[in-house]
VOVOMAR-670767 format. One line per 2 residues: number of its first residue (from 0); their letters; for each residue x, y, z of C-alpha. Coordinates in steps of 0.25 Angstrom, whole numbers. Example, Ala and Ser with C-alpha at 12.3 -4.5 7.8 and 13.67 -1.06 7.14 Angstrom:
# VOVOMAR-670767
0) AS) 49,-18,31  55,-4,29
***
This chain:
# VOVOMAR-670767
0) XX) 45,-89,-42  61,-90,-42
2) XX) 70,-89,-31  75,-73,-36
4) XX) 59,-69,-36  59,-76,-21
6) XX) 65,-66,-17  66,-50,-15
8) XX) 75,-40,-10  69,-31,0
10) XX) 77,-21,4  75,-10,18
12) XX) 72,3,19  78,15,28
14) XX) 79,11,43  88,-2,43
16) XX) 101,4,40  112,4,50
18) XX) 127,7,52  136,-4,45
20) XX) 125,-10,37  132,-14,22
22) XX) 146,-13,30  148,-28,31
24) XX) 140,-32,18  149,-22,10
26) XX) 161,-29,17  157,-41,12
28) XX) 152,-41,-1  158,-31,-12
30) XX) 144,-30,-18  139,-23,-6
32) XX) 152,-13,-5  150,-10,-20
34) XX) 136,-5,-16  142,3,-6
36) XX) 153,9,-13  139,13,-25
38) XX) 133,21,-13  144,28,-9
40) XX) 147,32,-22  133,35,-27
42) XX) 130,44,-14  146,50,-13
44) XX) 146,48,1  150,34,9
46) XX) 138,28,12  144,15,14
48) XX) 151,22,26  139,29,32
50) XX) 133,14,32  145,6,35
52) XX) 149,16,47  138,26,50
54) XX) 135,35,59  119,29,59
56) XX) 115,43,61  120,46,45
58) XX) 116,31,41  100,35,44
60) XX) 99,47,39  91,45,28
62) XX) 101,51,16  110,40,19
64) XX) 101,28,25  93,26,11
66) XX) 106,26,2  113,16,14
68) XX) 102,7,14  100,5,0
70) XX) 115,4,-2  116,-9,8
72) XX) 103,-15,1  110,-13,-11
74) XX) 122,-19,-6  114,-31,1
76) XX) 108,-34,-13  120,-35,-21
78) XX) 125,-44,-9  112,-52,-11
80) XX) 116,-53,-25  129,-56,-27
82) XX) 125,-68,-19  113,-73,-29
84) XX) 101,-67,-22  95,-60,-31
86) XX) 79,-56,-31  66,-55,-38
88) XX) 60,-43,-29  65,-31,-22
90) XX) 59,-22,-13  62,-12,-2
92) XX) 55,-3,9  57,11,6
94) XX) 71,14,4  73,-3,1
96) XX) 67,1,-11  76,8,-17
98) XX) 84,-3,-16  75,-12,-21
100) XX) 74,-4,-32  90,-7,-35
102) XX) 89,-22,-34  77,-22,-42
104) XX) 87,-13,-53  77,-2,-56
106) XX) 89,7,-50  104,9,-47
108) XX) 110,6,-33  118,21,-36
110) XX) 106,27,-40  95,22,-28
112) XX) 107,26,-19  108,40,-23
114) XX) 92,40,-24  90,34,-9
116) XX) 100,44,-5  92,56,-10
118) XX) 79,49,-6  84,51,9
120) XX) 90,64,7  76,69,0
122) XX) 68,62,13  78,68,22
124) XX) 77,82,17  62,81,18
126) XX) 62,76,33  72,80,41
128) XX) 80,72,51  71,71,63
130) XX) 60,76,57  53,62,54
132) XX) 54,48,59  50,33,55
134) XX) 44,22,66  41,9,63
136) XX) 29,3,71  25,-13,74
138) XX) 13,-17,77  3,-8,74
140) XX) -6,-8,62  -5,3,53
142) XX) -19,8,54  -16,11,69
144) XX) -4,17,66  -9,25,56
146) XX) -17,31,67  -7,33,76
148) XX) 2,42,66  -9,50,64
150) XX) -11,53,80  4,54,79
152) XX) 7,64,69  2,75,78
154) XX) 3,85,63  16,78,60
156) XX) 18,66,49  18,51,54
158) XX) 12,39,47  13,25,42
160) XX) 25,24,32  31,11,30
162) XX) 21,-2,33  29,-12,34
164) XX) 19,-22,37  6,-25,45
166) XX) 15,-25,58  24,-14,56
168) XX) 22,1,51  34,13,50
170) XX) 27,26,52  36,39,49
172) XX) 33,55,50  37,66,59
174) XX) 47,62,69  37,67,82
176) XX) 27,59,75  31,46,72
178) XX) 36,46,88  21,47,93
180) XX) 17,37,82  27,28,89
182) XX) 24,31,103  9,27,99
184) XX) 10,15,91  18,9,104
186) XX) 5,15,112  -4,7,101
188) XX) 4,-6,103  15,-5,92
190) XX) 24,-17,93  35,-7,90
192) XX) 39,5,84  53,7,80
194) XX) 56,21,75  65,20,64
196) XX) 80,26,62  76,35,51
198) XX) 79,50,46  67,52,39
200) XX) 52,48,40  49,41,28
202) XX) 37,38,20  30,48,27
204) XX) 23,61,22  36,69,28
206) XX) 42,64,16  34,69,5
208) XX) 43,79,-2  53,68,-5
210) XX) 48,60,-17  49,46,-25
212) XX) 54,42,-38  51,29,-47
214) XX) 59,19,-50  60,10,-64
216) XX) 54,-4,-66  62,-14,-58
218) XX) 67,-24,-63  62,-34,-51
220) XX) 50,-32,-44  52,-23,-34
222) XX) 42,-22,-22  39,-7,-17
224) XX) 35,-3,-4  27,10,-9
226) XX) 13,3,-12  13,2,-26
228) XX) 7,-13,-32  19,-12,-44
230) XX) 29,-23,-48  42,-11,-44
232) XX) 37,1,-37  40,16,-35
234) XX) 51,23,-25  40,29,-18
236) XX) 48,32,-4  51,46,-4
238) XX) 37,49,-2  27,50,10
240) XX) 20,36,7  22,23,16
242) XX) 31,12,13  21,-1,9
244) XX) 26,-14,5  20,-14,-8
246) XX) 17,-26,-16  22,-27,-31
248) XX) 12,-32,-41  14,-46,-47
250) XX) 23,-49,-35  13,-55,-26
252) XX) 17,-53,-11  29,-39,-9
254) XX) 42,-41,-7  41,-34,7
256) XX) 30,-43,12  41,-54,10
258) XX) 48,-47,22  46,-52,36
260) XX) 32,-40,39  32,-44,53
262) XX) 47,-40,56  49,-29,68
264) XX) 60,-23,63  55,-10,56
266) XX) 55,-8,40  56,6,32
***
């Protein structure tokens, strides 16, 4: 195996954006300010200044935090390399992927911006602000907390969306909902529940009249996060299904599994 198949690009998902992220990068290194200056113009609006300056409150509305986080993974990349990094694999969780999708080559960096925008105005329109909400939760198997979504739903929507890994579960729905899910996975011994700074509950049911697209073959193999066994995957996270590391066929151990499972801080 050579040095480029050693490694992958994983890229995150909605959740780990925040004000002035790509502000400094974008500073520093005209490759990322180009990338920038592409999402701006591809959107017609300054996306670079919503993520340079804010206010959060625009940043993580949905409409604006999936085109914001592909554009600084996109910027990152061509960072990486212009600087020789180069890599054999790319992967992403949920929104990640899409961006996995542009450093594999199976799409443009205009044309994933203007899709992820629409992706989250879609989401958006079908939940409302407020309406649902997200919680990631430690230390609880899924099997319990399977159960305690269902006591929780109480005739609204809340389950498992995106497992992450043995130790660490998001669960999304009905924003009433998902708050007793949390309040009761901290009375079943949850290490932690963490409810995340999202405007819409994805990979949940409350999402189902939004809907997925395919891609074409990558041109590297690109892990998915939608449970398909393939060497590239399908877009499917517009829909109600969970978000699972899945495993590309020929490619031994997933991309995603190469990540530190154990880490505390929650994934999307």
């Amino acid at each position: 195996m050579t040095a480029r198949e050693n490694i992958a690009f994983l890229f995150p998902g909605q959740g780990s954006q925040r004000v002035g992220m790509g502000k400094e990068l974008a500073a520093l290194y005209p490759e990322a300010q180009e990338t920038f200056e592409q999402a701006d113009s591809a959107l017609g609006y300054k996306l670079s200044q919503v993520c340079f300056e804010g206010p959060e409150s625009q940043l993580k509305l949905t409409e604006i935090t999936q085109p914001a986080i592909l554009t600084i993974s996109i910027a990152v990349l061509r960072v990486l390399r212009r600087n020789g990094i180069q890599a054999g694999c790319a992967a992403g969780h949920s929104l990640g992927e899409y961006a996995a999708h542009v450093a594999a080559g199976t799409m443009s960096f205009p044309d994933a911006v203007r899709l992820v925008r629409n992706r989250g105005k879609y989401m958006q329109e079908a939940v409302p602000v407020g309406i649902g909400a997200m919680a990631a939760v430690l230390g609880l198997p899924l099997a319990k907390l399977e159960k305690i979504c269902v006591e929780a739903a109480q005739g609204q929507i809340c389950a498992p969306a995106n497992i992450n890994s043995p130790d660490q579960v998001v669960i999304s729905g009905h924003t009433e909902a998902v708050q007793r899910a949390a309040e009761l996975a901290r009375e079943h011994g949850a290490k932690r529940v963490v409810l995340l700074p999202v405007s819409a509950p994805f990979h949940c049911a409350l999402l189902q009249p939004a809907h997925g697209l395919r891609s074409q073959p990558p041109a590297i193999v690109l892990d998915g996060n939608s449970g398909g066994q393939q060497r590239g995957c399908c877009l499917a996270v517009l829909t109600g299904g969970r978000s699972r590391c899945a495993r590309a066929a020929d490619h031994g151990r997933c991309a995603m599994d190469k990540v530190d499972a154990h880490s505390d801080r929650p994934r999307r």
